[in-house]
C-alpha positions as CSV (number, residue, x, y, z in Angstrom):
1,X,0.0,0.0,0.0
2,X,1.6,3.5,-1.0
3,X,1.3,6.3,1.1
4,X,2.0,10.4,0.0
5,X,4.6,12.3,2.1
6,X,3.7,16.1,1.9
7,X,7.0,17.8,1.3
8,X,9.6,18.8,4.4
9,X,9.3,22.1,5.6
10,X,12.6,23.6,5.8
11,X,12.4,26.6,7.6
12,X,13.4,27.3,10.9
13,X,11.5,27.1,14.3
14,X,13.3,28.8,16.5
15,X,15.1,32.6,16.6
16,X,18.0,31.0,16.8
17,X,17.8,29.4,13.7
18,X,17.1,32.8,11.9
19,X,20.1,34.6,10.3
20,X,20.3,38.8,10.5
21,X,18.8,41.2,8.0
22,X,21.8,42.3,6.6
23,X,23.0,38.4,5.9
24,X,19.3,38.2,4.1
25,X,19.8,40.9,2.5
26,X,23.7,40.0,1.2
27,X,22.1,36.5,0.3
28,X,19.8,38.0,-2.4
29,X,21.1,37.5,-5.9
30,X,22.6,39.9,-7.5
31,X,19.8,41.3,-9.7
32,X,17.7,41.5,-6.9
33,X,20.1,43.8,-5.2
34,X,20.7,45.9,-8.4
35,X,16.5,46.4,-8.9
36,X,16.8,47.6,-4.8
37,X,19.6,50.1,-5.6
38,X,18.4,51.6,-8.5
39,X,14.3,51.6,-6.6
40,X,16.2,53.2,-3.6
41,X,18.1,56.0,-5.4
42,X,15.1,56.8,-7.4
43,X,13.3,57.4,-4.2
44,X,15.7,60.1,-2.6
45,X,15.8,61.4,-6.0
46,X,11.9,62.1,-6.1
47,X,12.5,63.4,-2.6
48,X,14.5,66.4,-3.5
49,X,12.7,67.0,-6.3
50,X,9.2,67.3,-4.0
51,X,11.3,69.5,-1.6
52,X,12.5,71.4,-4.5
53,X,9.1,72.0,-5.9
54,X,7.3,72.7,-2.2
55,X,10.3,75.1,-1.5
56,X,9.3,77.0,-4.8
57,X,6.3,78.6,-3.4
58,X,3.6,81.2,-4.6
59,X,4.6,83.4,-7.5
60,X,3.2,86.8,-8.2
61,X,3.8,89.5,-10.6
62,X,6.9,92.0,-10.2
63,X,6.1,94.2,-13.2
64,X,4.0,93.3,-16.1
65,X,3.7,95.4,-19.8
66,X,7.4,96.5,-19.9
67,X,9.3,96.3,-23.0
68,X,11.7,94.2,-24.3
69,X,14.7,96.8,-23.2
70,X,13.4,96.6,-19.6
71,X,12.8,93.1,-19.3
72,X,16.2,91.9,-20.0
73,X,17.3,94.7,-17.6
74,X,15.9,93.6,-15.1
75,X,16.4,89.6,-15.7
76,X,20.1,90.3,-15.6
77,X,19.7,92.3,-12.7
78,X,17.6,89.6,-11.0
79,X,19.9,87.1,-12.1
80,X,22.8,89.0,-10.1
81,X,20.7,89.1,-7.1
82,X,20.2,85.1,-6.8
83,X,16.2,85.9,-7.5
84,X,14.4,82.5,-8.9
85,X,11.6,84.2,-11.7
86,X,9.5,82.9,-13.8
87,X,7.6,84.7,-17.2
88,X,3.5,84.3,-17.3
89,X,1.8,85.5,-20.6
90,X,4.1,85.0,-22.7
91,X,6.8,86.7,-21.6
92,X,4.4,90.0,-21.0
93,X,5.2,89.6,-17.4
94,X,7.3,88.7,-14.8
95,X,6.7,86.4,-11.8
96,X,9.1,86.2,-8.2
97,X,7.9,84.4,-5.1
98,X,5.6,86.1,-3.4
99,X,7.7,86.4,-0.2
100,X,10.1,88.8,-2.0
101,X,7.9,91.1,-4.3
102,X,8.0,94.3,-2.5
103,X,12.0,93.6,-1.4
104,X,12.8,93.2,-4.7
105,X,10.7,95.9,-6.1
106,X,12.4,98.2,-3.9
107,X,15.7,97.1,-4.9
108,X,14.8,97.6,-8.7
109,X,13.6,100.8,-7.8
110,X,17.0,102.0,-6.0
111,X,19.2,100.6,-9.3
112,X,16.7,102.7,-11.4
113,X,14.6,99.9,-13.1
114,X,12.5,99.6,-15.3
115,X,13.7,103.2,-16.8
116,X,10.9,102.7,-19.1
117,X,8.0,104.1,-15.7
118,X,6.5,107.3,-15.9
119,X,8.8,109.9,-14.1
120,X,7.2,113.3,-12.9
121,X,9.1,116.1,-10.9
122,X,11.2,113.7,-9.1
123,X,13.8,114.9,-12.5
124,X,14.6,117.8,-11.3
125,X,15.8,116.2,-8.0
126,X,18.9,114.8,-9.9
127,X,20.2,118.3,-11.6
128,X,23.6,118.0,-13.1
129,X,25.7,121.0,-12.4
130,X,26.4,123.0,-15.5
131,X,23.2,122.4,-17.9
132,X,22.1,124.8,-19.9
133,X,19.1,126.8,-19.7
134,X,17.3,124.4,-22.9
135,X,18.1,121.6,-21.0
136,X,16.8,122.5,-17.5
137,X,13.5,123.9,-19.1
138,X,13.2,120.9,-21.1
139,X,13.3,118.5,-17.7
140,X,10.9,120.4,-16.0
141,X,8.8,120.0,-19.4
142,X,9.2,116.3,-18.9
143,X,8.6,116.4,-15.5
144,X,5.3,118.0,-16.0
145,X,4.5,115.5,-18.7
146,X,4.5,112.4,-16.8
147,X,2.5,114.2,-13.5
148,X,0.0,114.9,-16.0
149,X,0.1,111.5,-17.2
150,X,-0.1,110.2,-13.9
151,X,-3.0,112.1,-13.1
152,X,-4.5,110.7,-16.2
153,X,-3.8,107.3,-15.7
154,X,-5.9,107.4,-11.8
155,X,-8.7,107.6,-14.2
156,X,-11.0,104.3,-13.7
157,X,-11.3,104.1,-17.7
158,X,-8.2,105.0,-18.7
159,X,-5.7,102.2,-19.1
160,X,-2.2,104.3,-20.3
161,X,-2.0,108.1,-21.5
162,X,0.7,110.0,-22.8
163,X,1.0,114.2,-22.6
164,X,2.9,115.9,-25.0
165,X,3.1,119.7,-24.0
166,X,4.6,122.5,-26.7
167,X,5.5,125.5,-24.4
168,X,7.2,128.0,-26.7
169,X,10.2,130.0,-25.4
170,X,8.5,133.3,-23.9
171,X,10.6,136.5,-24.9
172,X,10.3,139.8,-23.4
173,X,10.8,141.5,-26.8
174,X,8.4,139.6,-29.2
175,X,5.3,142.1,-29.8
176,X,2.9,138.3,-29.8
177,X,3.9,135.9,-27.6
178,X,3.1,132.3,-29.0
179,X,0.5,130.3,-26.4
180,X,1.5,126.9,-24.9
181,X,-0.3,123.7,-26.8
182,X,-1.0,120.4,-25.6
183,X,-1.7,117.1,-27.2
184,X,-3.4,113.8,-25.3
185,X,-3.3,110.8,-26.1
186,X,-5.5,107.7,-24.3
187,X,-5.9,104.1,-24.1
188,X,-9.0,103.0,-22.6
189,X,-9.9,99.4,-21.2
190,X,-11.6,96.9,-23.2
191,X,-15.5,97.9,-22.8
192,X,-14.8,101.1,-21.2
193,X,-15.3,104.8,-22.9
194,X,-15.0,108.6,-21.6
195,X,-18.4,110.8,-22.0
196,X,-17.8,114.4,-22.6
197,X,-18.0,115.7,-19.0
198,X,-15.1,113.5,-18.3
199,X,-13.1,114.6,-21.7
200,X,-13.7,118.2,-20.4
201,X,-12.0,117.2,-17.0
202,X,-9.1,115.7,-19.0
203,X,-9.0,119.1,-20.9
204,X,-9.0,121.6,-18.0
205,X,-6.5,119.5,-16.2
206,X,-4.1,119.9,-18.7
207,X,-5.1,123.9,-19.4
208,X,-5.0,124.6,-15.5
209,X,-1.8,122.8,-15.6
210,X,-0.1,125.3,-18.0
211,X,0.2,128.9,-17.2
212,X,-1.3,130.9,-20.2
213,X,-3.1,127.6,-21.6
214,X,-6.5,128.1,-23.6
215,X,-8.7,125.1,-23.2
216,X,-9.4,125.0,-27.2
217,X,-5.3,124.4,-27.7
218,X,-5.7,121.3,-25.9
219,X,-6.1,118.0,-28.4
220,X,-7.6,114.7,-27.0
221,X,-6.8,111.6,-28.9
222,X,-8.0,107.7,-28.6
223,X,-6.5,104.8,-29.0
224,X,-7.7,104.8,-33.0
225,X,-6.3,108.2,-33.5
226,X,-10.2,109.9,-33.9
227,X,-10.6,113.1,-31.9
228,X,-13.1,113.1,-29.4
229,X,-12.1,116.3,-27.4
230,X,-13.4,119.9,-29.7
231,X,-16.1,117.4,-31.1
232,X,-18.8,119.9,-29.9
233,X,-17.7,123.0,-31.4
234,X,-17.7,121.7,-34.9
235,X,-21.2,120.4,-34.9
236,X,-22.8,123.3,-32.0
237,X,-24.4,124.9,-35.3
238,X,-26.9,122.2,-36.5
239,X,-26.1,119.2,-33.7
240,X,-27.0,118.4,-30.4
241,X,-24.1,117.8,-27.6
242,X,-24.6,115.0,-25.2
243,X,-26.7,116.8,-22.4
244,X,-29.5,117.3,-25.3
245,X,-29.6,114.0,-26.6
246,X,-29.7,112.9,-23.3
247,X,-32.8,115.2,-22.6
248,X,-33.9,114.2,-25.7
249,X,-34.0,110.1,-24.9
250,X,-35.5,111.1,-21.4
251,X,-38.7,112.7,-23.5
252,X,-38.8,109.9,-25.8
253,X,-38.6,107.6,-22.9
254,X,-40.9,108.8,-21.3
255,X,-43.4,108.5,-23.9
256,X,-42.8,105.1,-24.7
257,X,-43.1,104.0,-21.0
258,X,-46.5,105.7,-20.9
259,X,-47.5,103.6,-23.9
260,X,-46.3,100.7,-22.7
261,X,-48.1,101.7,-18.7
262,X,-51.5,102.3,-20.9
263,X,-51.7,99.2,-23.2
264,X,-49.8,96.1,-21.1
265,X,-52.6,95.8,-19.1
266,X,-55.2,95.0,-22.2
267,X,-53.0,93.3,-24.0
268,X,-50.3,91.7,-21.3
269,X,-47.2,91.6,-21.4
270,X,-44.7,91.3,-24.0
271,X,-47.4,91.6,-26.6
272,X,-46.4,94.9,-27.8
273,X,-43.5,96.8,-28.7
274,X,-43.7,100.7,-28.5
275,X,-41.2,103.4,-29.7
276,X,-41.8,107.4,-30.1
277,X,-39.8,109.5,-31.5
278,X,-39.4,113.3,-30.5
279,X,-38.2,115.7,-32.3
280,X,-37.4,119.1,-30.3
281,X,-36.2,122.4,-31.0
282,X,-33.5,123.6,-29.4
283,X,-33.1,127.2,-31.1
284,X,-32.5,130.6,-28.9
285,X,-35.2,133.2,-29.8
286,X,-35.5,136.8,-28.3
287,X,-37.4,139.3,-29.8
288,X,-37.9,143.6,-28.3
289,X,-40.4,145.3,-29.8
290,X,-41.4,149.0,-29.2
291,X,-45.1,150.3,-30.1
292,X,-45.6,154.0,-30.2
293,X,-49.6,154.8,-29.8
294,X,-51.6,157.8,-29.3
295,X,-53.4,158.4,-25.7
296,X,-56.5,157.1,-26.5
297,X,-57.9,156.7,-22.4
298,X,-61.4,158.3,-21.4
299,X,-61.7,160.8,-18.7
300,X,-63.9,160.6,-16.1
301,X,-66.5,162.4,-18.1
302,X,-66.7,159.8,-20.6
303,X,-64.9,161.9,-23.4
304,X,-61.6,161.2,-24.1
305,X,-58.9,162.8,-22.3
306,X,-56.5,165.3,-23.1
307,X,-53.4,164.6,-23.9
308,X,-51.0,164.8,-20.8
309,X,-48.7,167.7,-21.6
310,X,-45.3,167.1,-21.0
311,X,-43.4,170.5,-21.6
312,X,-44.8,174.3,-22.5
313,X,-42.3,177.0,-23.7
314,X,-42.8,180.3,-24.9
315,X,-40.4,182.7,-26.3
316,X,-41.0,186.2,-26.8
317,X,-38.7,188.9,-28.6
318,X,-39.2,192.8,-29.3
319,X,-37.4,195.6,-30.6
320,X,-37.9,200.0,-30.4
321,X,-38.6,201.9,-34.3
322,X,-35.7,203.9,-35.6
323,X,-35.6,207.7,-35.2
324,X,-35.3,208.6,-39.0
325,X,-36.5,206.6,-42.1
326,X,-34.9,204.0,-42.9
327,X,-35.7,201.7,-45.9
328,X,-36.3,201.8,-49.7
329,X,-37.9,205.7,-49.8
330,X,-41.7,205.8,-50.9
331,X,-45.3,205.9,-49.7
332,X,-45.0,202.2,-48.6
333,X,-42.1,202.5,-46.2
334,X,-43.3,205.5,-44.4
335,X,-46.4,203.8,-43.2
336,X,-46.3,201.9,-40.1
337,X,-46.7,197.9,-40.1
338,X,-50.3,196.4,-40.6
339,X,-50.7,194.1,-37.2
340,X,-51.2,190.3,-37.9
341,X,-54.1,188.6,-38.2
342,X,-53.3,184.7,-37.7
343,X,-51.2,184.5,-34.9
344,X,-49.2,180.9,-34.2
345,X,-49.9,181.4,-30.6
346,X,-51.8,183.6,-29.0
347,X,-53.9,186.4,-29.9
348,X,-52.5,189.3,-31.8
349,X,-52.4,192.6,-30.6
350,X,-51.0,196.0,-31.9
351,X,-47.5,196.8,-31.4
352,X,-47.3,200.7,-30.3
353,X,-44.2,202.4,-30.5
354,X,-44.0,205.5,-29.1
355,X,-41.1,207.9,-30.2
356,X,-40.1,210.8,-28.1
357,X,-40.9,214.2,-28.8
358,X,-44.5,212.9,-30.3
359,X,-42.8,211.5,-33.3
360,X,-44.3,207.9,-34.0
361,X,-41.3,205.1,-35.6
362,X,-41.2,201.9,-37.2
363,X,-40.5,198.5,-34.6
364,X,-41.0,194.5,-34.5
365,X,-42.3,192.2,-32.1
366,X,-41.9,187.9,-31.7
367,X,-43.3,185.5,-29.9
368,X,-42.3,181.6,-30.3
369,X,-44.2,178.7,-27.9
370,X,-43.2,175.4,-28.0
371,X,-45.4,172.4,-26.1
372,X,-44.6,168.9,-25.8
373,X,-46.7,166.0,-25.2
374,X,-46.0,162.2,-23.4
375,X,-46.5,159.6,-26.4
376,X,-47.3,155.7,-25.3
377,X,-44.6,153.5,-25.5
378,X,-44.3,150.0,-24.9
379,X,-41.3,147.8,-25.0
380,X,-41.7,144.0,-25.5
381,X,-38.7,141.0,-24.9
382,X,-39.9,137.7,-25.6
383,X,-37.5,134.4,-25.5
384,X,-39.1,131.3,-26.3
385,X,-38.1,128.2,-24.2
386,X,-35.5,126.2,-25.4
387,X,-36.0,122.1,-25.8
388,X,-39.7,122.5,-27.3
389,X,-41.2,119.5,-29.0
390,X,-41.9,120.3,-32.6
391,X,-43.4,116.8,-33.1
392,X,-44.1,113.4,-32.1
393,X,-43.9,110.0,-34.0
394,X,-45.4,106.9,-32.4
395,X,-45.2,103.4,-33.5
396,X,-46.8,100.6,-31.4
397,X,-46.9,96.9,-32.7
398,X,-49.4,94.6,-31.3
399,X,-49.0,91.1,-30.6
400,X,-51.8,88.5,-32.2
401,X,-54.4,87.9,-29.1
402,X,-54.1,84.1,-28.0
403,X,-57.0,82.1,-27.7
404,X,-57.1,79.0,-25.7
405,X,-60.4,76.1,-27.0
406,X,-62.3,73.7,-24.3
407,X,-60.0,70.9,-25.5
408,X,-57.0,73.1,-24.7
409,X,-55.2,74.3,-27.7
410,X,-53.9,77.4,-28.3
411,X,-54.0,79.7,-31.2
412,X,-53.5,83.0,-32.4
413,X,-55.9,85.3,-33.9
414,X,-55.5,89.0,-34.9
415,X,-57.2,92.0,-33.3
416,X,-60.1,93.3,-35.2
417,X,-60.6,96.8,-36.7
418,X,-62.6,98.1,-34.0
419,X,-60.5,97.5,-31.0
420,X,-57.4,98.7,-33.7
421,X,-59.3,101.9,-33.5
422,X,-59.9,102.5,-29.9
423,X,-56.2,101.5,-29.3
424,X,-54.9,104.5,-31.5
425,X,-57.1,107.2,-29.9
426,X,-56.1,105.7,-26.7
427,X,-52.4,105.9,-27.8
428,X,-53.2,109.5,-29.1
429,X,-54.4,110.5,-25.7
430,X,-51.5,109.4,-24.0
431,X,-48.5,110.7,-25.7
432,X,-51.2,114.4,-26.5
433,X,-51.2,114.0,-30.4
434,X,-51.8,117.4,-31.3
435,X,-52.3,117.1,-35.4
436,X,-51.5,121.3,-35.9
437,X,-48.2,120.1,-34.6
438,X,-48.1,117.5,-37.0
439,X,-47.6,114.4,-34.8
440,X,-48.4,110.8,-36.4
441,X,-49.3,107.7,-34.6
442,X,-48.9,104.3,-36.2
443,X,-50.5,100.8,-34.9
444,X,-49.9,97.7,-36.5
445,X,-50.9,94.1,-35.8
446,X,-48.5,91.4,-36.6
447,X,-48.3,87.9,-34.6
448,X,-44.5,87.9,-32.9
449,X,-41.8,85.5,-33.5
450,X,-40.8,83.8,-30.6
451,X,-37.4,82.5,-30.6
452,X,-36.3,80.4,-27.8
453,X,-33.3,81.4,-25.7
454,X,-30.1,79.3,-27.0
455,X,-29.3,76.7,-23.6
456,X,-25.6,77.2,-22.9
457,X,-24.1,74.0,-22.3
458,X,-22.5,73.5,-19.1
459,X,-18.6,72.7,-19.3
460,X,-17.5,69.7,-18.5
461,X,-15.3,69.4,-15.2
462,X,-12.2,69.2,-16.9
463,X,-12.6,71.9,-19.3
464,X,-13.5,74.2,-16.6
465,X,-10.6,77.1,-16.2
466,X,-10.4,76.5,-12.3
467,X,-10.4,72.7,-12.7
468,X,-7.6,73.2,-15.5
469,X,-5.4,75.2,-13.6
470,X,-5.8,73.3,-10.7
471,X,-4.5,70.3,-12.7
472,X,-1.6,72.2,-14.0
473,X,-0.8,73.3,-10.2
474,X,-0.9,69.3,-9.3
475,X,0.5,67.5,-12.1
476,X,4.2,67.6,-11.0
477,X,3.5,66.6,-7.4
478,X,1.3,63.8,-8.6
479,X,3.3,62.6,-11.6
480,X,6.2,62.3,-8.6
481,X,4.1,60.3,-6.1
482,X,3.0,58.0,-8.9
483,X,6.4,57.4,-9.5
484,X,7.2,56.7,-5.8
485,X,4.3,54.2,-5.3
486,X,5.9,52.4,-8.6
487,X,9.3,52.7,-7.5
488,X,8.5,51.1,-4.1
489,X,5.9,48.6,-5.3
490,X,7.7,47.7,-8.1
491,X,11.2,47.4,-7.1
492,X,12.0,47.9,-3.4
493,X,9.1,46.4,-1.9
494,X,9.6,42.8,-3.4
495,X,13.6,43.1,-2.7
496,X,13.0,43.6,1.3
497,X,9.8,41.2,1.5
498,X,12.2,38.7,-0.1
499,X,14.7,39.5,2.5
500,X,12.5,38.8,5.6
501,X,12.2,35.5,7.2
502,X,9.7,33.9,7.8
503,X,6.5,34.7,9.9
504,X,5.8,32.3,13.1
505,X,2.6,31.8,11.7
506,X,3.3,30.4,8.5
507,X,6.2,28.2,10.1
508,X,3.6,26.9,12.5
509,X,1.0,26.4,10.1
510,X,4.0,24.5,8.0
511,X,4.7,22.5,11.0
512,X,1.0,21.8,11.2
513,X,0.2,20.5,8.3
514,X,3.8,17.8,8.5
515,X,2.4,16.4,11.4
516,X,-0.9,15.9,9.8
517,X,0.5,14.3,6.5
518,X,2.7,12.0,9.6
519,X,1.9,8.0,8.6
520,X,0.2,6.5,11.5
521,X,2.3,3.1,13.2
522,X,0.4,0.8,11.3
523,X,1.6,2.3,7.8
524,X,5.1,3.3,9.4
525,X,6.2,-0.4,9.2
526,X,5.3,-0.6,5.8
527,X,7.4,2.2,4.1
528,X,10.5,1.8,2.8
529,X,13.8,2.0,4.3
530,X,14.9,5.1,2.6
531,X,11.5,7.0,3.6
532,X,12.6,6.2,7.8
533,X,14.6,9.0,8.1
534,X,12.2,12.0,6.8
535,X,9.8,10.1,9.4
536,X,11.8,10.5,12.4
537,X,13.0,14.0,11.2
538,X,9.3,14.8,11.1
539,X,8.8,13.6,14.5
540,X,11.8,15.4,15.9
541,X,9.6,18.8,14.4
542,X,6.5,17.8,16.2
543,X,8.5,17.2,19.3
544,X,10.1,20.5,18.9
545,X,6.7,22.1,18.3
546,X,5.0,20.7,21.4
547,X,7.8,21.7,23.9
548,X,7.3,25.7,22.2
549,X,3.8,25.4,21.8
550,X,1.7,23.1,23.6
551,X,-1.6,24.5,23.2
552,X,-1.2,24.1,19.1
553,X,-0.3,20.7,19.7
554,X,-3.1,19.9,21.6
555,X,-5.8,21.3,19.2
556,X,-3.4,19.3,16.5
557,X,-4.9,16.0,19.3
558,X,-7.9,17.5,19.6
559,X,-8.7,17.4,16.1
560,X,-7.0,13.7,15.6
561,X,-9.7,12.6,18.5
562,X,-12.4,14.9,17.1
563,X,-11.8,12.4,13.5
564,X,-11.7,9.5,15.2
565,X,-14.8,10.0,17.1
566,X,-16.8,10.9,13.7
């Protein structure tokens, strides 16, 4: 009868069996211990490169926009001073560790970098002995320049400016002095424009800046090289500035909102669209009139009254005859003078002239009166209001009226003639058509087209700018564990698992499973001669175990008895 003999265990019972860690280790073969050398340097390796990497830190920007002169300026100079940098948009900016921006900007700042920054007054700090006159008065133009531009550049909307002043050389003994000029140019921020109370800031900054500067000699550019400083002058004759067009929108507004108020609630909302249009005078008139009119009042008597007498003068002028003839001789000299009959004022009496000795001679009498009268007069100034409407245009469209049946469906049907009809009076009332004026109103019915709103797709996760950059921040540091975890997995792991002995466990379990597989007497006879030695060696194990570990030996008995009883 042949009986199986399960394999001798080989390993080791007792601790003093077991060789050190360092013999196991020298006991591996020799590609074993290669893989652990190469898994072990890789591992410091990716250790100082994670230090490296968390020692880097937070960048932030040192200077961004500067030009190509600047930048390498101030690479070399941060190269001297052992300052790790980095470029961000390609190359439009500089990046230091955040710990160090304000050192090093400081430090730039003391070596006079970047040269290309706006520099105001702080020129005339570093005079040179011995310039000329030209070249101290053209400093303190450049000076004045870049405060200018600096003031410019606070501006919310304003994203660079630059000044250029032409201040001509003032001379004592020029009969016309030439007046100063200025030229501005601005770059605004994307979405951002300058309305024209904030163009005529920028242009009495400058004009206040410079003695003897007229406001009109000052030149505001864009970005696109239009002018939009001056802009009003040229079209003040037959255009409107910004503060009447804006009046002008408020009045249309207006009107349309009162359209809308009157007819949303008969026809609901978003069933109409409404837009008027005003047109409004803006023109100056003044007119003075004077009227010159007799009195033409009644008196208190019922007859009409005298006329109020202003002034009264009366003049009167007489002279004595002479002694002896005088005149052309004759019949008709020697007579005296026939008093008049129609006097201008007054009545006429004789003129006596009495001659001494009873002789009667020739003389001449006059009398002038002037009288003045009060004339009406009546002076008239009238200026008509600026900002009048000359006329109104109104054009409403009307939505097609829905109509909903008793099984629920919904169409549209148009508004009839009658109710299109007491919707334009009412429209008429509303906005005060006046037709003298010359004002139209226009209503229309037209079903609407309603287009639904386009549904924006959500990004995925991973397209997502935040997720992206945080994937870009975590890449190195996770391309460098994953290449731990292989490293140590792959290589060092095996190489010290090979190198450890045994575990008690699995030597007992070994042990176990010998004595099991252990031929019982009556079969022990019966084997072979070369088989009696692995027996007895088997035995001297189970001996071995009992002495170390009774209690496993006697579940081992336990179990035998527990087989036997079954």
């Amino acid at each position: 009868m042949d009986t199986a003999l399960a394999p001798v265990n080989s390993l080791p019972l007792t601790p003093a069996n077991a060789d050190g860690f360092g013999s196991r280790l020298a006991a591996l073969p020799a590609g074993r211990k290669l893989t652990l050398g190469i898994g072990l340097a890789a591992l410091v390796g990716i250790a100082f490169a994670m230090s490296m990497w968390s020692s880097q830190g937070n960048y932030k920007v040192l200077y961004a926009g500067l030009s190509d002169k600047d930048g390498g300026a101030i690479l070399a100079q941060l190269s001297t001073m052992n300052v790790p940098y980095k470029h961000a948009d390609g190359g439009a900016a500089i990046l230091v560790p955040a710990d160090k921006v304000h050192d090093v900007r400081l430090k730039l700042a003391s070596a006079g970098l970047p040269k290309g920054s706006i520099v105001g007054f702080e020129l005339m700090d570093n005079a040179k002995f011995g310039q000329t006159q030209f070249q101290e008065r053209l400093t303190f133009q450049r000076g004045l320049e870049g405060e200018l531009t600096r003031s410019i550049g606070a501006l919310a909307a304003v994203q660079s400016a630059r000044v250029h002043l032409a201040l001509p050389n003032q001379n004592g003994f020029f009969r016309e002095q030439q007046k100063p000029s200025a030229s501005v140019l601005l770059t605004l921020h994307p979405g951002r424009t300058l309305d024209r109370t904030q163009i005529a800031g920028i242009v009495h900054l400058v004009s206040s800046s410079v003695p003897e500067m007229d406001p009109k000699a000052v030149t505001v550019l864009d970005a696109t090289g239009a002018l939009i400083s001056g802009a009003g002058d040229a079209h003040s004759a037959g255009g409107l500035d910004a503060q009447q067009l804006q009046y002008v929108g408020q009045i249309e507004g207006n009107y349309t909102k009162r359209v809308f108020d009157i007819l949303e609630p008969v026809l609901g909302r978003d069933n109409l669209r409404a837009q008027v249009t005003a047109e409004v005078d803006f023109s100056q008139t003044e007119s003075t009139s004077e009227a010159y009119a007799p009195n033409q009042g009644l008196g208190a008597d019922g007859k009409p009254a005298a006329a109020t007498l202003r002034s009264h003068q009366v003049s009167e002028a007489s002279g004595g005859g002479s002694a002896q003839p005088s005149g052309v001789p004759g019949a008709t000299s020697n007579q005296p003078p026939v008093p008049a009959t129609a006097p201008v004022n007054g009545s006429a009496q004789p003129l006596q002239t009495a001659q001494a000795g009873g002789a009667s001679g020739g003389g001449n009498s006059r009398r002038e009166a002037t009288t003045n009268y009060e004339v009406d007069k009546t002076v008239r100034v009238t200026r008509n209001a600026t900002g009048t409407i000359k006329r109104l245009n109104a054009a409403v469209v009307l939505n097609h009226r829905s109509v909903t049946d008793a099984k629920g469906k919904t169409s549209t049907t148009p508004i009839s003639a009658e109710e299109m009809e007491k919707l334009t009076a009412l429209v008429k009332e509303t906005i005060g058509f006046n037709a003298d004026r010359g004002d139209s109103v226009k209503l229309i019915n037209a079903p609407f087209k309603v287009e639904k709103p386009p549904v924006e797709e959500a990004l995925p996760l991973w397209k997502q700018p935040d997720t992206q950059d945080l994937l870009r921040t975590l890449a190195v540091p996770a391309a460098l564990t994953l290449l731990a975890m292989i490293i140590v997995f792959g290589a060092v792991r095996p190489a010290l698992k090979a190198a450890q002995p045994a575990k008690p466990q699995r030597q007992l379990d070994a042990v176990v499973d010998d004595v099991q597989a252990l031929p019982s007497p009556t079969t022990a006879a019966a084997l072979p001669a070369l088989e009696a030695p692995v027996v007895d060696m088997r035995l001297n194990q189970a001996r071995a175990l009992a002495k170390e570990n009774p209690a496993a030996m006697a579940n081992i008995v336990r179990g035998w008895s527990a087989k036997e009883a079954a």
